[in-house]
C-alpha positions as CSV (number, residue, x, y, z in Angstrom):
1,X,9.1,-24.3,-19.0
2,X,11.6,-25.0,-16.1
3,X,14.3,-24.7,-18.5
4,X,12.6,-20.8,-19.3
5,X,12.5,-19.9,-15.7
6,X,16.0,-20.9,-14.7
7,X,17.0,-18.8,-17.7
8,X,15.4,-15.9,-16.5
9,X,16.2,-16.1,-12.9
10,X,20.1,-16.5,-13.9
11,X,19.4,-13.4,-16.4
12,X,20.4,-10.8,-13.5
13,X,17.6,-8.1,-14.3
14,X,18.4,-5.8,-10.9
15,X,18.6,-2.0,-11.7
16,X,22.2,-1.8,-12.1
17,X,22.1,-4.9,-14.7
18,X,19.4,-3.8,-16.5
19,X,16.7,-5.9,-18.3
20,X,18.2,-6.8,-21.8
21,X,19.2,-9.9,-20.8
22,X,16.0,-11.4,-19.4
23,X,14.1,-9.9,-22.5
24,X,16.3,-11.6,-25.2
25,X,15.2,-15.2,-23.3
26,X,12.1,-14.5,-23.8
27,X,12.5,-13.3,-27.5
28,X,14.4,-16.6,-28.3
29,X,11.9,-18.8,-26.6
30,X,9.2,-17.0,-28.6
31,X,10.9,-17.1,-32.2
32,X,11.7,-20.7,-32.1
33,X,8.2,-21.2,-31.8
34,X,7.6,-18.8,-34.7
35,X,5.7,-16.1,-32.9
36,X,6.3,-12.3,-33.9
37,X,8.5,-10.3,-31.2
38,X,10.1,-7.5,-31.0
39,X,12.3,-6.4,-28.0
40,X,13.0,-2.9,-27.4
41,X,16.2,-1.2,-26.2
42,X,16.7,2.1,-24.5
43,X,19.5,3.6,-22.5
44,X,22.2,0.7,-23.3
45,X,20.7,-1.7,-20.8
46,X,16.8,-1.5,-20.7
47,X,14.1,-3.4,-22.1
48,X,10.9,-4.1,-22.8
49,X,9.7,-7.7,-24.7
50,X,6.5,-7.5,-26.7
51,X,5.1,-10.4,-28.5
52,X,2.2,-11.1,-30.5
53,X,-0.1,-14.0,-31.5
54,X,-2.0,-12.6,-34.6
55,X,-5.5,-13.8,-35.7
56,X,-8.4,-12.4,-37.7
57,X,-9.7,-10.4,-35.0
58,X,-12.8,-12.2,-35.0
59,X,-13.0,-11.2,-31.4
60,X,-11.6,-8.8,-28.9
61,X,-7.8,-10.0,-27.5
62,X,-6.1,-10.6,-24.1
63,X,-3.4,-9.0,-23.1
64,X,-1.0,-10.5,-20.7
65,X,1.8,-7.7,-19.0
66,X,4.5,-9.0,-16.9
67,X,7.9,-7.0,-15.5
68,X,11.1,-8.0,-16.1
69,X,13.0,-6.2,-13.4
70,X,13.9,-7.7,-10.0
71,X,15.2,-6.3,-6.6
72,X,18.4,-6.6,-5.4
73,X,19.4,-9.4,-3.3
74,X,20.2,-7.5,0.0
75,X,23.2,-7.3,2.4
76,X,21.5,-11.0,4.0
77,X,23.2,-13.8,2.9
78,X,21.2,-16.2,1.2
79,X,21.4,-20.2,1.6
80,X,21.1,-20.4,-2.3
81,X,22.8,-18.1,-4.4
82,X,20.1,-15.5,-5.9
83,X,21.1,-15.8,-9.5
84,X,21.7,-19.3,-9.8
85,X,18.1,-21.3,-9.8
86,X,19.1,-23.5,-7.7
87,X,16.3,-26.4,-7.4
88,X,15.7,-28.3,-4.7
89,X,12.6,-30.5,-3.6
90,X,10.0,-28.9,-6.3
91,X,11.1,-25.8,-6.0
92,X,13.4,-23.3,-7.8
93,X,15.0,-20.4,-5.8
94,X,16.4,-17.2,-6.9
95,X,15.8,-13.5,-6.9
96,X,12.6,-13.0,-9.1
97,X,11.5,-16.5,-8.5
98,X,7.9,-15.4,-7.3
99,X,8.3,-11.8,-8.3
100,X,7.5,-12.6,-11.0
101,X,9.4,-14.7,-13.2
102,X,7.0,-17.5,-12.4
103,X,4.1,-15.6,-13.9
104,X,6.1,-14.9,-16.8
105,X,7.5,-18.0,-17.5
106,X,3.8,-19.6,-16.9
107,X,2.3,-16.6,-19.4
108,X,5.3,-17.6,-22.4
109,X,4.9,-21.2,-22.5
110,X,1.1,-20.9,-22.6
111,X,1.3,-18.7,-25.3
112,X,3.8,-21.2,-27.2
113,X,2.0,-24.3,-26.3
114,X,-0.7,-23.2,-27.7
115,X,0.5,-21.7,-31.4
116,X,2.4,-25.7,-31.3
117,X,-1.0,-26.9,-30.5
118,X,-2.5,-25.0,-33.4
119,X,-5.5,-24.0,-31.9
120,X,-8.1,-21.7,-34.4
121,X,-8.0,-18.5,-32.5
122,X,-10.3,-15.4,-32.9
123,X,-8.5,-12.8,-31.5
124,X,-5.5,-11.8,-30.9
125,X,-2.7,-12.7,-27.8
126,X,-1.0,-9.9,-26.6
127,X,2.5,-10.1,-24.4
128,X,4.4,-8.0,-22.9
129,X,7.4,-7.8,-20.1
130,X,8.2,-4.6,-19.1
131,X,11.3,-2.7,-17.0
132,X,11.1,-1.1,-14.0
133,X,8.0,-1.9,-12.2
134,X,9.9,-1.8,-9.0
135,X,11.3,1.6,-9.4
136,X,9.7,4.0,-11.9
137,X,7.1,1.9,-13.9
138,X,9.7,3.3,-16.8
139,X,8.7,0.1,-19.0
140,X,5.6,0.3,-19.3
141,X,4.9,3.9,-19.4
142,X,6.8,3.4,-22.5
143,X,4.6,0.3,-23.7
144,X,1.4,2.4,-23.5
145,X,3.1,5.9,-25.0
146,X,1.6,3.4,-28.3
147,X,-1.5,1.8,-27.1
148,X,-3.3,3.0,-29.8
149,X,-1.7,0.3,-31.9
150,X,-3.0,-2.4,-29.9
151,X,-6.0,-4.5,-31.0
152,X,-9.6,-4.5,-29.3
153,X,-9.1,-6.1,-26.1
154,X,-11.6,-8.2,-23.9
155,X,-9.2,-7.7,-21.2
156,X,-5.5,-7.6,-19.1
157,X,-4.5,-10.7,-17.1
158,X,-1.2,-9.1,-14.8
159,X,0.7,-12.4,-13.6
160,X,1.9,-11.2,-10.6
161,X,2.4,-13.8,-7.6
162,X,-1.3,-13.9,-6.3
163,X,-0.9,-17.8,-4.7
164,X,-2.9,-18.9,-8.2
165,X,-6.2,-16.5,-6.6
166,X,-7.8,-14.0,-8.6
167,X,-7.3,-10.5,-7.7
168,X,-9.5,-7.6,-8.9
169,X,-8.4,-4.6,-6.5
170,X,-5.3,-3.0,-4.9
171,X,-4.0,-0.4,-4.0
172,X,-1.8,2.9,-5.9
173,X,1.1,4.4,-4.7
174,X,2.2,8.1,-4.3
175,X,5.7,8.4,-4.0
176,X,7.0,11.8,-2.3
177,X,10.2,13.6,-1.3
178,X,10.2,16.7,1.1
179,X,14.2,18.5,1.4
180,X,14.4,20.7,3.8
181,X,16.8,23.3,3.5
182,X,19.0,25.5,6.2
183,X,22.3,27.2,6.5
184,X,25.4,25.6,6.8
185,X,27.9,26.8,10.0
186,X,30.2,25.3,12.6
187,X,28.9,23.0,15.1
188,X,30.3,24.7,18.1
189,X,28.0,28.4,16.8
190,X,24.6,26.4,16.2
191,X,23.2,30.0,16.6
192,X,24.7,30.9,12.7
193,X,23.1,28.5,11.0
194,X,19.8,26.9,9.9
195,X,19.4,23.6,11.1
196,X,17.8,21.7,8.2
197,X,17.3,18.3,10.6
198,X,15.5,20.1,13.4
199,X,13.1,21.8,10.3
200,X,12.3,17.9,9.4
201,X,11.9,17.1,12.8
202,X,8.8,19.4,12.7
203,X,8.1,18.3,9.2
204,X,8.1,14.7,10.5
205,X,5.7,15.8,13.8
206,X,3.1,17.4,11.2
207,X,2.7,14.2,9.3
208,X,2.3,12.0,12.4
209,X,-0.9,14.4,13.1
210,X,-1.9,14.2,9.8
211,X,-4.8,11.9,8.8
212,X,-5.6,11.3,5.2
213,X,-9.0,12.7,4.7
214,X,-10.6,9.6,2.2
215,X,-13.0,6.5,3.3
216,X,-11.6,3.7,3.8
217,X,-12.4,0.5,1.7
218,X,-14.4,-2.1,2.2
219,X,-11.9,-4.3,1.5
220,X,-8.6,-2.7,1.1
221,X,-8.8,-0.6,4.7
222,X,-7.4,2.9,5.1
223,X,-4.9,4.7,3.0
224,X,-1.9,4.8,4.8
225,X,1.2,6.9,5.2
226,X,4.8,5.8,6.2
227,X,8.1,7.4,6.0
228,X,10.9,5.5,5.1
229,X,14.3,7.1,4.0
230,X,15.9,10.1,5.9
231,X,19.3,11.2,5.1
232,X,21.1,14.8,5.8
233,X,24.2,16.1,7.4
234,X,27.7,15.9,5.9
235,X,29.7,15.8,9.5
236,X,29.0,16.5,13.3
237,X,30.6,19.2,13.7
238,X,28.5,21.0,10.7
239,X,24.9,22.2,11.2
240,X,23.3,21.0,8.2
241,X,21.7,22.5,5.4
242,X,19.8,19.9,3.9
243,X,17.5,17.2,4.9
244,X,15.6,14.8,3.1
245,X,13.1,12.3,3.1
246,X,10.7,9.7,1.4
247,X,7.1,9.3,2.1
248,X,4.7,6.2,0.8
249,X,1.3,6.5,0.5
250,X,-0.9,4.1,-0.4
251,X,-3.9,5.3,-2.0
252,X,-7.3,3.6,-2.3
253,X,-9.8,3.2,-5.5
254,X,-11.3,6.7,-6.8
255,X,-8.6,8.9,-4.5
256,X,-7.4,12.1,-6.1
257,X,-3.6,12.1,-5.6
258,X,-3.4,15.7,-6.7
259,X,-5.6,16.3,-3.0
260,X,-2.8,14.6,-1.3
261,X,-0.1,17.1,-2.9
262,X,-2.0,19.9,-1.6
263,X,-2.5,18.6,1.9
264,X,1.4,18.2,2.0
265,X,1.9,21.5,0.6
266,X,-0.8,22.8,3.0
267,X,1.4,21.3,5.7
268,X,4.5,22.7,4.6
269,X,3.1,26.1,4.0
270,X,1.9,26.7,7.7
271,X,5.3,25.5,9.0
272,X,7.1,28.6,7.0
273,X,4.3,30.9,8.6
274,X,4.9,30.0,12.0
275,X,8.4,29.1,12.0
276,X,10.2,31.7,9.2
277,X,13.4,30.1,8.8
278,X,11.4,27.0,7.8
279,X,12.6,26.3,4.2
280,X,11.4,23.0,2.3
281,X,10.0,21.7,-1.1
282,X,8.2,19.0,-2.0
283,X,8.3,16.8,-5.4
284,X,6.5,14.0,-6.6
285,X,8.7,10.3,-7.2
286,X,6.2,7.9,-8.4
287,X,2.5,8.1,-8.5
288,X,0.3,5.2,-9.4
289,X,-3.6,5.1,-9.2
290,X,-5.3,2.2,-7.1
291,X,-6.5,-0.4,-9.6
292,X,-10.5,-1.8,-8.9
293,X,-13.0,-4.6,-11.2
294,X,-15.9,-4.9,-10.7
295,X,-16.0,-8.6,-9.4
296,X,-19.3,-9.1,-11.1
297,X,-17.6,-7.9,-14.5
298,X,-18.5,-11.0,-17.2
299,X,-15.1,-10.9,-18.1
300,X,-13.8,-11.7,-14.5
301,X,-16.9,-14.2,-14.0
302,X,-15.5,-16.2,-17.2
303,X,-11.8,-16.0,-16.3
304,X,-12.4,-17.3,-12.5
305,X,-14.5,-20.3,-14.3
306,X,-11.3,-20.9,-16.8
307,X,-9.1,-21.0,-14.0
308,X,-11.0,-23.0,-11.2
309,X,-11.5,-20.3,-8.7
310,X,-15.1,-18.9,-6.8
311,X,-14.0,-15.7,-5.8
312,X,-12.0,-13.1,-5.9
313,X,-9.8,-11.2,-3.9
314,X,-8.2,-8.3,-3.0
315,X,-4.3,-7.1,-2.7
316,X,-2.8,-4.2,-0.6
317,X,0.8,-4.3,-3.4
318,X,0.7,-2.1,-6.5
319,X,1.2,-3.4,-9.8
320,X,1.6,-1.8,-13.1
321,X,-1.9,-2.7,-13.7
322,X,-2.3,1.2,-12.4
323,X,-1.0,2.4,-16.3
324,X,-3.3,-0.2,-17.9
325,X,-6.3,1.9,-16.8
326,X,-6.3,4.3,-20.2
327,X,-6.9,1.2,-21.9
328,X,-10.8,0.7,-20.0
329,X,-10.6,-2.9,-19.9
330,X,-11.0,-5.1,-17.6
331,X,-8.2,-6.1,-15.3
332,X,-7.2,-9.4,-13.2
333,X,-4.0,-10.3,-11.3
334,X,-3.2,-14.0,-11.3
335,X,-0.2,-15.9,-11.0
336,X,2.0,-18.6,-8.9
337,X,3.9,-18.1,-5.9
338,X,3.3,-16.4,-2.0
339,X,3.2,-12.8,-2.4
340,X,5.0,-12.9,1.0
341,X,7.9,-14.8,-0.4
342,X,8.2,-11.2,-2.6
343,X,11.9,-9.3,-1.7
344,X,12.5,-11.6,0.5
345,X,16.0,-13.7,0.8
346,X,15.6,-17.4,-0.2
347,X,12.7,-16.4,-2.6
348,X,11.4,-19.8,-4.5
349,X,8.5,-20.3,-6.6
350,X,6.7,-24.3,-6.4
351,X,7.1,-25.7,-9.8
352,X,3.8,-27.7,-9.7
353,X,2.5,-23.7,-9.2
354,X,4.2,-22.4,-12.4
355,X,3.0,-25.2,-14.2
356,X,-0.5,-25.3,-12.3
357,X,-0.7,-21.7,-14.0
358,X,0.6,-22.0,-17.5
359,X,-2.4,-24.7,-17.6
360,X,-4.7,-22.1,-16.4
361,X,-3.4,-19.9,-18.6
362,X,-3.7,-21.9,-21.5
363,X,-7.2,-22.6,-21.2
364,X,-7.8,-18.5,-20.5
365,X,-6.7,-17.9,-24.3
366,X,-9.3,-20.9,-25.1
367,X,-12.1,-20.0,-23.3
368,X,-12.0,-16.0,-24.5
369,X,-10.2,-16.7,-28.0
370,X,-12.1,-20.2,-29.8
């Protein structure tokens, strides 16, 4: 399993690299132990890696989803080289370590250890590793384009770095961008132009005042808002004409994201009627519903019992769980390593975690699957 991980960490999987790479280790690992996958190619350097242990259906399956894309390493340096796996006193570090090439390794060689241990199964094990989850979900989207294929399913297990608790609710993610546009003149006649900056500096204003009209959670908070890209202007001596940035919102269980487009659009709507040389648009990046079991769920009472755990717990990240949710099944997020230690230089992963995990996972596929 050590051997996996290091693979996969040294398998640069960042956006520009693509995912091919870390989805043939995975495809190798699983045809030498004689278990059906397939990996699928799109747009010379993406991936998705979907596996599956085949049974007589005797009983509803699991299905385990990981993500085979990382972040970029960043402009900091890093004491060990991101892509290298470097490991040092019981841990391995590397971009991906925690997020969440841990998981994944864990999730592989629980699946393989237990075909090698020939265990009578009665339903079906379901893997897959997906691309993009930090950028467009692009992987997954794909994945579930054929869900109708998959077998009956007791329910998802999302290996994401949860610190080995049991997570049943976080939160989704709209994604927007608002340009604003102006007219283009020289600096030193300001009085020609449009100035598409000073029309986001009132856009920016409005969305300070604004407060997101939904109750909060009792256990994931508020929604929340933050903007966190602006760019615009081409020189100094130019008034600009464009102007654009990127909003987060976080969005809580049962929140209707189309309401939030409308607020915006409300927002930007009463700018152009006061002010009319306002000019803007708005479009949608990313959106991704909040994710929520019901804790009391059987299937969530019998997984925290396989694992060792008494309760469960919440997180405020979004996963691709969010595109799982056509599937009505219930959904858990378990897996080694600090969510903290996600994007962050120097990320590592304990090895007694990983393996704690592929033990945990093996005796998941027991307890729902013999």
């Amino acid at each position: 399993m050590k051997d996996l991980l290091r693979q996969l960490i040294q398998a640069d999987s960042t956006a520009d690299k693509g995912e091919t790479a870390a989805a043939e280790v995975i495809a190798r690992r699983f045809t030498k132990h004689g278990i059906d996958c397939q990996v699928d190619r799109w747009d010379t350097n993406r991936a998705n890696v979907v596996a599956q242990v085949k049974t007589g259906g005797q009983r509803p399956g699991l299905l385990f989803l990981c993500h085979l894309d990382v972040v970029g390493p960043g402009e900091e340096p890093w004491d060990y080289p991101p892509f290298e796996a470097v490991e040092e006193n019981g841990k391995i570090y590397g971009r991906g370590a925690a997020d969440m090439k841990g998981g994944t390794a864990a999730v592989v060689a629980a699946i393989c250890e237990t075909v090698d241990a020939q265990l009578a199964l009665q339903g079906d094990v379901v893997f897959v590793a997906t691309a993009g989850e930090e950028t467009d979900s692009s992987g997954v989207r794909r994945f579930m384009e054929h869900h109708d294929r998959l077998p009956k399913l007791a329910g998802a297990v999302i290996p994401e770095p949860t610190d080995l608790s049991v997570v049943t609710a976080h939160r989704g993610l709209y994604w927007l961008k608002i340009a604003t546009r102006g007219k283009a003149a020289h600096s030193s006649m300001p009085e020609r132009g449009v100035n598409a900056i000073a029309s986001m500096r009132r856009v920016l204003e409005a969305l300070e005042q604004y407060e997101i009209p939904f109750k909060p959670h009792p256990l994931l908070g508020k929604s929340s808002l933050s903007v966190n890209t602006i760019n615009g202007g081409d020189a100094i001596n130019i008034i600009p004409d464009r102007c654009m940035i990127g909003v987060d919102i976080r969005t809580l269980p049962g929140q209707n994201h189309e309401n939030l487009r409308y607020d915006i659009e409300r927002i930007l709507a009463q700018l152009k009627a006061t002010i009319p040389q306002f000019d803007a648009e708005l479009t949608i990046e990313r959106s991704a519903q909040a994710v929520e079991t019901d804790p009391d769920n059987e299937f969530v009472k019998r997984f925290c019992s396989a694992v060792g755990v008494d309760l469960t717990n919440v997180v405020s990240f979004t996963t691709d769980a969010s595109h799982l949710l056509p599937l009505s099944v219930p959904i858990v997020i378990y897996g080694p390593g600090e969510p903290k230690l996600c994007h962050q230089v120097d990320e590592y992963v304990d090895l007694a975690h990983v393996q704690a995990a592929a033990d945990a996972f093996r005796q998941v596929i027991a307890t729902f699957l013999t």
